[in-house]
N, C-alpha and C positions, 0 to 999 in steps of 0.2 A: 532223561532222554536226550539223548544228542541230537544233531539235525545239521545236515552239512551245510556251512556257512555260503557257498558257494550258491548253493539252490537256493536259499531263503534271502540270499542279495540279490539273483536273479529274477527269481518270485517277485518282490519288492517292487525292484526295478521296473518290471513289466506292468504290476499295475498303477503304481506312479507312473506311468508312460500313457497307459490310457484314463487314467483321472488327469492330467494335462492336455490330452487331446478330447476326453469332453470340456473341460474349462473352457476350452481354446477355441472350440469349434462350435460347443451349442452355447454352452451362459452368457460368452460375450456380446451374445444376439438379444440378450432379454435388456431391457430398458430399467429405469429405475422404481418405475411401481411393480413390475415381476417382480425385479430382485426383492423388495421389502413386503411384498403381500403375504399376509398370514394364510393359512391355509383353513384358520377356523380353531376354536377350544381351545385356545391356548398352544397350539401349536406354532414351532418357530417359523419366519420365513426365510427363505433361499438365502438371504445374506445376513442373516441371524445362526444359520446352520453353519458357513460359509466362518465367520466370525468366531463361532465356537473352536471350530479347527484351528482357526490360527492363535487364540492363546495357547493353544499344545504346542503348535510349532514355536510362537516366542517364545516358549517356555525352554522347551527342547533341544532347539538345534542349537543354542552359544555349550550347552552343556555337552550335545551329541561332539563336536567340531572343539571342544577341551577335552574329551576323551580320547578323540583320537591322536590329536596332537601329543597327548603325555605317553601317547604308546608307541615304543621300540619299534618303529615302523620295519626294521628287520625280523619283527617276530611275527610270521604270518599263521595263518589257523586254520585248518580245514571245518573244525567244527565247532558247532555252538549250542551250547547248555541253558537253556533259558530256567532264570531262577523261577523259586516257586510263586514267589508274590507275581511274577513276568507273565507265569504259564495260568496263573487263575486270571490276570488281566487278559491275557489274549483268549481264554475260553469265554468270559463274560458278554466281550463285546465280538467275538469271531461269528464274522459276516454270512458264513456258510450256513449258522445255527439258526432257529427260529428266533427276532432279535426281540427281546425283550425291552419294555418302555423302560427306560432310566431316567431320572431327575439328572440335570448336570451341576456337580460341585460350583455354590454361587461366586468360586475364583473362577470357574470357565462359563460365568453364564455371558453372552453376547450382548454388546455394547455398541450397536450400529450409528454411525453417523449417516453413512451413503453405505449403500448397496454396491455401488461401482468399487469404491477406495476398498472396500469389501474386499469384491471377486478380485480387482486388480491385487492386491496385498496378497491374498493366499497363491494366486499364481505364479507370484513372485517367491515364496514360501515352498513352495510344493516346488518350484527348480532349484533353490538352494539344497534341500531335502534329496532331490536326485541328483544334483551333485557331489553333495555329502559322499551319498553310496558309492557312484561310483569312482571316488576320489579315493576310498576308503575301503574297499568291499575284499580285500586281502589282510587287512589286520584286525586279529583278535578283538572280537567284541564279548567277550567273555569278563572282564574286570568289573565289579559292582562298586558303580562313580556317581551312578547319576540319581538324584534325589527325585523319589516321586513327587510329582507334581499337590499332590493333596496331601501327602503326608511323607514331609522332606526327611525324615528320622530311616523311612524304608530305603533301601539303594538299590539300583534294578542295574543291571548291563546293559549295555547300547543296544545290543543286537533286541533283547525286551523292546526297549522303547521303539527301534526302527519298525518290530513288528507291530507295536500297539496302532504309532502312528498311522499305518500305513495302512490297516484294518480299520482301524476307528474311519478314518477316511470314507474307504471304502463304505461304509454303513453308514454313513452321513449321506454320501451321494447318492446312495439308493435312495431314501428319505427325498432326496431332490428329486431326482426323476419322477418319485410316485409325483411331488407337487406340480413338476410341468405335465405330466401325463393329466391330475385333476385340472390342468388349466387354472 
């Protein structure tokens, strides 16, 4: 299935734009026992969640930002192919769906020191990531470079990873709001 590259950088773009403008406008407001309060049963807290994100992005973007770099920046794309291991990862975790509890691979489980260094790191994270895009959002993400994260043997294309990213996001922060909503 194809999918016009243009709409799914757009797509992207816009919700990176408002997962930055909640970062920006509500988290920065919570204190440092909000950030690290569990919500109960084992569940993660706000910068435990916050944490988790950002090993995908370290992980990601030196890889996302060497893929673009190696690409003929004259060769631009209207469309994008997302591989299959790409298209079962963004069905797993797509946000839309009713989301299902996952265990997280214990290379992305979260490692909090501060809540702040937390929220502050991924929002610096989440603008590299929308700079990426839009630095980038005309060349071919079609090339299969970039080694999944849990099993470096698979290789997914950018445009994969931009969508997992930016989903998986999305589904994280829903998970936040329910926890500021429970107080």
């Amino acid at each position: 299935m194809k999918l016009d590259q243009k709409n799914l950088f757009e797509e992207c773009n816009k919700e990176i734009w408002y997962q930055l403008v909640f970062l920006e406008s509500r988290l920065v407001l919570l204190n440092e026992d909000q950030l690290m309060r569990k919500p109960g049963a084992g569940g993660w807290s706000i910068a435990e969640c916050l944490e988790h994100l950002n090993s995908y992005l370290y992980y990601y973007l030196p890889y996302l930002q060497k893929s673009f770099n190696n690409t003929n920046l004259h060769t631009e794309t209207k469309h994008f192919t997302p591989s299959i291991p790409g298209s079962l990862m963004f069905y797993l975790i797509d946000p839309k769906r009713k989301p299902k509890k996952w265990n997280a691979h214990p290379k992305h489980h979260p490692n909090v020191i501060s809540g702040k260094k937390s929220l502050m790191s991924h929002i610096k994270l989440q603008n590299e990531f929308k700079q990426l895009i839009d630095d980038y959002k005309s060349i071919s993400t079609n090339q299969k470079n970039i080694p999944l994260s849990l099993a470096p043997f698979v290789k997914l294309n950018s445009g994969d990873i931009i969508q997992f990213i930016t989903f998986h996001n999305q589904r994280h922060y829903k998970q936040i709001v329910q926890m500021m909503e429970l107080g």
